[in-house]
C-alpha positions as CSV (number, residue, x, y, z in Angstrom):
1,X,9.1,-6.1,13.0
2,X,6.6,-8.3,11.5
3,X,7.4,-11.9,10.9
4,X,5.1,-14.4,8.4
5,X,6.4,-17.8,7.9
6,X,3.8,-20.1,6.2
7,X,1.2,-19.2,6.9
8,X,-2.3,-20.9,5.9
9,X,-5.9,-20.6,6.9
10,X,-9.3,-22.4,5.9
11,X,-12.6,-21.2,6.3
12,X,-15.1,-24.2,5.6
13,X,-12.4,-26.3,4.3
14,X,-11.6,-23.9,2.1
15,X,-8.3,-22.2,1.9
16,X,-8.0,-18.6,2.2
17,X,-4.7,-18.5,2.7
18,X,-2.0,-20.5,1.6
19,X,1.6,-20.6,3.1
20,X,1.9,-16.9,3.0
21,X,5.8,-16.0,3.7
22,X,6.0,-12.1,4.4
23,X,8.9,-10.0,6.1
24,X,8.2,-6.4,7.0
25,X,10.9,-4.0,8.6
26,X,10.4,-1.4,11.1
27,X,9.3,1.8,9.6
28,X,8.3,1.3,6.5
29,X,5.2,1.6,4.5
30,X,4.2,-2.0,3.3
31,X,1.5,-2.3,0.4
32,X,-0.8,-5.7,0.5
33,X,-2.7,-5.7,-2.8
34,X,-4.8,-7.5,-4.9
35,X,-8.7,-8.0,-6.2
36,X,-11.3,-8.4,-3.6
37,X,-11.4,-11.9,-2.4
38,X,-7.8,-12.7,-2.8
39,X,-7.6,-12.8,1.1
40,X,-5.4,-9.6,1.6
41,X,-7.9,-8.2,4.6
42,X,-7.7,-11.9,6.2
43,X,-3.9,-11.5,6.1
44,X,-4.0,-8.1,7.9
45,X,-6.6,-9.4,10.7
46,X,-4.4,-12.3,11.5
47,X,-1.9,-10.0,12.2
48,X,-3.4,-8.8,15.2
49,X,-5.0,-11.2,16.3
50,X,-8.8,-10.6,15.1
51,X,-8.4,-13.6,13.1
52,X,-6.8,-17.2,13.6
53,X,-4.2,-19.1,11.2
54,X,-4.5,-22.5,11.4
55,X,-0.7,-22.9,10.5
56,X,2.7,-21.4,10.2
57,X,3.5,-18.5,12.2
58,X,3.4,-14.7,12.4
59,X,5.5,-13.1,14.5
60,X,4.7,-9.6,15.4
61,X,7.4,-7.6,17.3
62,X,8.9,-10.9,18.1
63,X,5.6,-12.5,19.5
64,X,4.0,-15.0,18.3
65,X,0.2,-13.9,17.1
66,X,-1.4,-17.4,18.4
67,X,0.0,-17.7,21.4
68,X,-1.6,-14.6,22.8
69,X,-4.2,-14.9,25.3
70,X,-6.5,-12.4,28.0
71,X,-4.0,-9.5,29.0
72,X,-1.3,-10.4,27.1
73,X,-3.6,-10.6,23.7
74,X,-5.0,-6.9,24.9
75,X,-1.4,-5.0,25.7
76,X,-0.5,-6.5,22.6
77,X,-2.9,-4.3,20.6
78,X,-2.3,-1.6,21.8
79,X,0.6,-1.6,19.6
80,X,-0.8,-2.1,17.1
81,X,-3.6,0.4,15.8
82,X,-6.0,-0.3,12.8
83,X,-8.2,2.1,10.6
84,X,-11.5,0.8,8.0
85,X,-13.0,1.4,5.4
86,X,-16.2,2.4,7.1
87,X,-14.4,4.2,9.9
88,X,-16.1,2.6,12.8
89,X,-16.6,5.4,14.6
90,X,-19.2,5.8,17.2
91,X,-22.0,7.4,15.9
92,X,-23.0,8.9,19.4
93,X,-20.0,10.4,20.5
94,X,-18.2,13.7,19.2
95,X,-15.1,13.8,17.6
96,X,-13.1,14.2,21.2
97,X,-14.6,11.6,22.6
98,X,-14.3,9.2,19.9
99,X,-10.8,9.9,19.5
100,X,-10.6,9.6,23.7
101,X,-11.9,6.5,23.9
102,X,-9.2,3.6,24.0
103,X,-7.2,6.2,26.4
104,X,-10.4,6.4,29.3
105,X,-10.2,2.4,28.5
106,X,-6.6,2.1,29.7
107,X,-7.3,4.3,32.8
108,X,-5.3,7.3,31.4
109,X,-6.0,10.5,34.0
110,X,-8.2,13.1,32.6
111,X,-6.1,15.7,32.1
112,X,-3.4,13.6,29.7
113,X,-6.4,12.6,27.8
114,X,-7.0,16.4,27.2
115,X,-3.5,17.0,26.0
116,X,-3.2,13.7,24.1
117,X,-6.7,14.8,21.8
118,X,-5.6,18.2,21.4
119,X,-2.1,17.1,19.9
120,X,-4.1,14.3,17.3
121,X,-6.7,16.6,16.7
122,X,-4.0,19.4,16.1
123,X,-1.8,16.5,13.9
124,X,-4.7,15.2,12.2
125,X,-5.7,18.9,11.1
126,X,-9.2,18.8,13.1
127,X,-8.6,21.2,15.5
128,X,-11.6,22.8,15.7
129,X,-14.0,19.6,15.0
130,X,-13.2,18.6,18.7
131,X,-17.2,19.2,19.6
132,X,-18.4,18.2,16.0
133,X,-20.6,14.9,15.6
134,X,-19.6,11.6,12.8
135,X,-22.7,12.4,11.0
136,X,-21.6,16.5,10.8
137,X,-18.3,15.3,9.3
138,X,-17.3,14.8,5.7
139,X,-15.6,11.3,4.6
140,X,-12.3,12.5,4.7
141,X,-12.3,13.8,7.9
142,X,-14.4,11.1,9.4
143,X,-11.1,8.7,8.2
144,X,-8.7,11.6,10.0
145,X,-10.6,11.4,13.2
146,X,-10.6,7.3,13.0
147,X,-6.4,8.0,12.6
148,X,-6.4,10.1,15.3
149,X,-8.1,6.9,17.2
150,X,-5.7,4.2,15.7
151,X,-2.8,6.7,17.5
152,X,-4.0,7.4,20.4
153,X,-2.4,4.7,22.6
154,X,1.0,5.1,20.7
155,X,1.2,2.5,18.9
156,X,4.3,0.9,17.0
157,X,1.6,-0.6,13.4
158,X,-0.3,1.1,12.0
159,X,-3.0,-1.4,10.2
160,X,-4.9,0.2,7.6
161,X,-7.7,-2.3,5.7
162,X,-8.8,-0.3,2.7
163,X,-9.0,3.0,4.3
164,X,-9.1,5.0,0.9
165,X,-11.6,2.9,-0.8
166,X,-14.7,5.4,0.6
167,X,-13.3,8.8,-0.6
168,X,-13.0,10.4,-3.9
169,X,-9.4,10.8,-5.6
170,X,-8.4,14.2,-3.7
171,X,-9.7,12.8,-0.4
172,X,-7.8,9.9,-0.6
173,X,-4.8,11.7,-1.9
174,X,-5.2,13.8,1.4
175,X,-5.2,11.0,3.5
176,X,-2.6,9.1,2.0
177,X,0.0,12.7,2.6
178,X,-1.2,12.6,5.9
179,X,0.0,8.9,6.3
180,X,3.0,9.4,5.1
181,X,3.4,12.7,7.2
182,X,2.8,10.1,10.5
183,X,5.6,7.7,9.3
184,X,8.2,10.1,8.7
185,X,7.3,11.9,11.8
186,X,6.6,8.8,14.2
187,X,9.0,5.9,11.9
188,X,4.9,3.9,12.7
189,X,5.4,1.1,10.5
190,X,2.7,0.8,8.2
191,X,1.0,-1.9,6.7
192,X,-2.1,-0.8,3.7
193,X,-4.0,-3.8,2.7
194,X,-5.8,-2.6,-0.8
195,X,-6.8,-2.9,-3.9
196,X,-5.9,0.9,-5.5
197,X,-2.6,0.7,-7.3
198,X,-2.7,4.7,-6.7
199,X,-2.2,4.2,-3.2
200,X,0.2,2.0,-3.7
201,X,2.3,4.1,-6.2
202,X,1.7,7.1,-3.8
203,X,3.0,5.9,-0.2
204,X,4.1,2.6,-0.4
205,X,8.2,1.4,-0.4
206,X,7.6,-2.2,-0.7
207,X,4.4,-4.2,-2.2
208,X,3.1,-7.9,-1.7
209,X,0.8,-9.1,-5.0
210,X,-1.5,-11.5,-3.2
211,X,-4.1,-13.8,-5.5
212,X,-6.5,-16.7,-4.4
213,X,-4.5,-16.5,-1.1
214,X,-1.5,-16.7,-2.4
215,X,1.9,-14.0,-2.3
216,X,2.6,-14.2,-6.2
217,X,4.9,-11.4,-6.1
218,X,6.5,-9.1,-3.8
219,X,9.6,-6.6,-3.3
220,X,10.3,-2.7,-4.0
221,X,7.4,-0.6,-5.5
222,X,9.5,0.5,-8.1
223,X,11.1,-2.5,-9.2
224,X,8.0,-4.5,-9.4
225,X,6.3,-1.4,-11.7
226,X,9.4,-0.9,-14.2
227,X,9.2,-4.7,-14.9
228,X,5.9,-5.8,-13.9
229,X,5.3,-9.7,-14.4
230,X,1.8,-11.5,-15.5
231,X,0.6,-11.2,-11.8
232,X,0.7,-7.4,-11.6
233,X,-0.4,-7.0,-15.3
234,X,-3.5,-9.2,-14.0
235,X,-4.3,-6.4,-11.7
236,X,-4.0,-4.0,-13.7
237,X,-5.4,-4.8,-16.9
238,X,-4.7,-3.6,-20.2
239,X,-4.6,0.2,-20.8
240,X,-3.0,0.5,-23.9
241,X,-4.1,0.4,-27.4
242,X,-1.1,-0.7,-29.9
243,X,-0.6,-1.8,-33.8
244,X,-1.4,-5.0,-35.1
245,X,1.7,-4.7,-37.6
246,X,5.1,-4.6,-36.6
247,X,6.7,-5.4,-33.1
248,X,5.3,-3.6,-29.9
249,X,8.2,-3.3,-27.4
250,X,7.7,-1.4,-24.6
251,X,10.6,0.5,-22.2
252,X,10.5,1.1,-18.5
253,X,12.8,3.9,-17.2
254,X,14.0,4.3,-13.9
255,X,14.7,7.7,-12.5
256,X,17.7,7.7,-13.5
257,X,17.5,7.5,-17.4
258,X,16.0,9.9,-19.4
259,X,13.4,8.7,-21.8
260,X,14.1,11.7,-24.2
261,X,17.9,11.2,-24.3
262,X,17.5,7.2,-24.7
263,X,14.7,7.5,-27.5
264,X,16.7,10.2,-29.6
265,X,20.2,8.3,-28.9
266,X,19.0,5.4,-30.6
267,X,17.0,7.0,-33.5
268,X,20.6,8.6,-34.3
269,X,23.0,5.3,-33.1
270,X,21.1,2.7,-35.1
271,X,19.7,4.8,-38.1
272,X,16.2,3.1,-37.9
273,X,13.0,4.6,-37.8
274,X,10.1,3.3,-35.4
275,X,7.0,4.6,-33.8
276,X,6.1,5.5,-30.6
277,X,3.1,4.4,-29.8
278,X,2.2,4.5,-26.3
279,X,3.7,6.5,-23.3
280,X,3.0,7.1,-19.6
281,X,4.7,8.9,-16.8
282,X,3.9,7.6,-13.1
283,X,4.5,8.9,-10.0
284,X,5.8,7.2,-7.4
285,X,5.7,8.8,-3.9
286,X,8.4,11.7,-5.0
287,X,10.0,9.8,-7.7
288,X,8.3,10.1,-10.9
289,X,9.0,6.8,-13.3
290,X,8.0,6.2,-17.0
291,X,7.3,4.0,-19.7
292,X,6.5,4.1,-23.9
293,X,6.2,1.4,-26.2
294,X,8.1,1.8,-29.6
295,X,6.6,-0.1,-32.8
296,X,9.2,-1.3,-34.7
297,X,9.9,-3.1,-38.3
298,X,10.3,-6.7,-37.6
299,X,13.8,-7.0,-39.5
300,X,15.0,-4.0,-37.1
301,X,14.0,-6.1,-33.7
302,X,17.2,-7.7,-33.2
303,X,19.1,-4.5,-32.6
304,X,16.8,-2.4,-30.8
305,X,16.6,-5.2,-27.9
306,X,20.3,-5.5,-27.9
307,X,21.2,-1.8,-28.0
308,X,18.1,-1.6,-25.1
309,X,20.0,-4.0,-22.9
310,X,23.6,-2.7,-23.3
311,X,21.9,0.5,-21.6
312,X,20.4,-1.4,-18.8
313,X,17.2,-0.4,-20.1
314,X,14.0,-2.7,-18.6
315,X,12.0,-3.9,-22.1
316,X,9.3,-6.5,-23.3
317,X,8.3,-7.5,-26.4
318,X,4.5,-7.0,-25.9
């Protein structure tokens, strides 16, 4: 579906991106993350075109980006739809006719554009905000009528640059269900450039870690999270409070081990005594994945990290 193969791009002489390799299948949700700057929201543009690349190539539905010109450029977006931050809607127009827009621009006949608005307004859950204006609208729904926009011509990409970062925790939780209601409905492949790890967690399969234009990490949600490397632990920071004595090692389970079972297994298997220190459970879009940190006796190390590996167990010695 979407196809990035070195790509690199300089503004200034300076780079912004730097040979950026990305593959993205057809119906999945595809998380672009990282700190503000890092280049993420140039990487999204340049999939549709809104920005250059000065090398490498991105093929999107086996076109290539950059070779795109006048009509060709234009039936090529509307493939491809894209929601903001700021929602861009028009200020002057109600909600119908914002959402109406892109199909009057493509000549549609007034009566599909009727039944077209009433089945996004309908999806979107704005039914009855056809006739209301932006400025009457809260921020959540301002972002469900900018959806309903992004889907009116049908497209196959959804692009979605940082569409949460408005809107308070339940707002955005809203938004991100009703996202994930459109890909499972539609199969819309959907690519969320951010820099929430919440949103990531919540709706995305697969996540690119992208730093001073660079892809440091990428690959399943999950994975990345039950072992995450320096590059993730970057973005996230340090949340945790643990003992200067002893050895810190912290556990990641997969949905598949119970923490309970593993921790009291080992207590009785080994006959040592630790600490737990630290613990957190994390959901991840209906999977729900957790982690603890044990402190243990430095003489006891040795065993605990073997008996953790011969159960398959993901650990670190902090």
């Amino acid at each position: 579906m979407i196809d990035i193969n070195n790509v690199g791009k300089s503004f200034n002489n300076k780079s912004v991106l730097k040979s950026i390799n990305l593959h993205i299948q057809e119906g999945e949700i595809f998380g672009i993350v990282g700190h503000s700057g890092a280049g993420k929201s140039t990487l999204l543009r340049c999939l549709n075109g809104l920005e250059s690349y000065d090398t490498g190539s991105i093929k999107v539905m086996d076109k290539e980006v950059k070779d795109l010109k006048g009509k060709e450029i234009r039936t090529f977006r509307k493939n491809l739809g894209m929601i903001f931050q700021n929602f861009n809607l028009l200020n002057r127009k109600n909600v119908y006719d914002n959402i109406s827009l892109p199909l009057e621009v493509w000549g549609l006949e007034k009566s599909k554009i009727k039944t077209r608005v009433k089945e996004l307004l309908n999806l979107v859950g704005l039914s009855d905000k056809a006739k209301s204006m932006p400025s009457e609208l809260s921020g959540g729904q301002k972002q469900r009528v900018a959806i309903a926009r992004a889907l009116a011509l049908n497209p196959s990409i959804l692009l979605c640059d940082e569409a949460t970062s408005a809107l308070d925790p339940n707002t955005t939780k809203s938004i991100l269900e009703l996202l994930r209601k459109i890909n499972n409905e539609f199969k819309i492949t959907i690519v969320v450039v951010t820099h929430q790890m919440e949103v990531i967690k919540e709706i995305c399969s697969k996540i690119a870690i992208i730093d001073e234009g660079e892809i440091k990490t990428s690959g399943n949600v999950e994975e990345i999270f039950l072992k995450p490397g320096k590059n993730l632990k970057k973005l996230l920071g340090n949340d945790s409070l643990l003992p200067d004595e002893g050895i810190n090692i912290r556990i990641f389970f997969p949905k598949e081990i119970s923490q309970d079972n593993l921790i009291t297994s080992m207590a009785i298997d080994l006959n040592i005594k630790f600490s737990i220190v630290w613990g957190k459970l994390e959901r991840f879009r209906s999977d729900v994945l957790g982690s603890l940190v044990i402190n243990v006796n430095d003489k006891d190390k040795e065993s605990i990290c073997d008996y953790l590996s011969s159960k398959n167990v993901n650990w670190e010695v902090e």
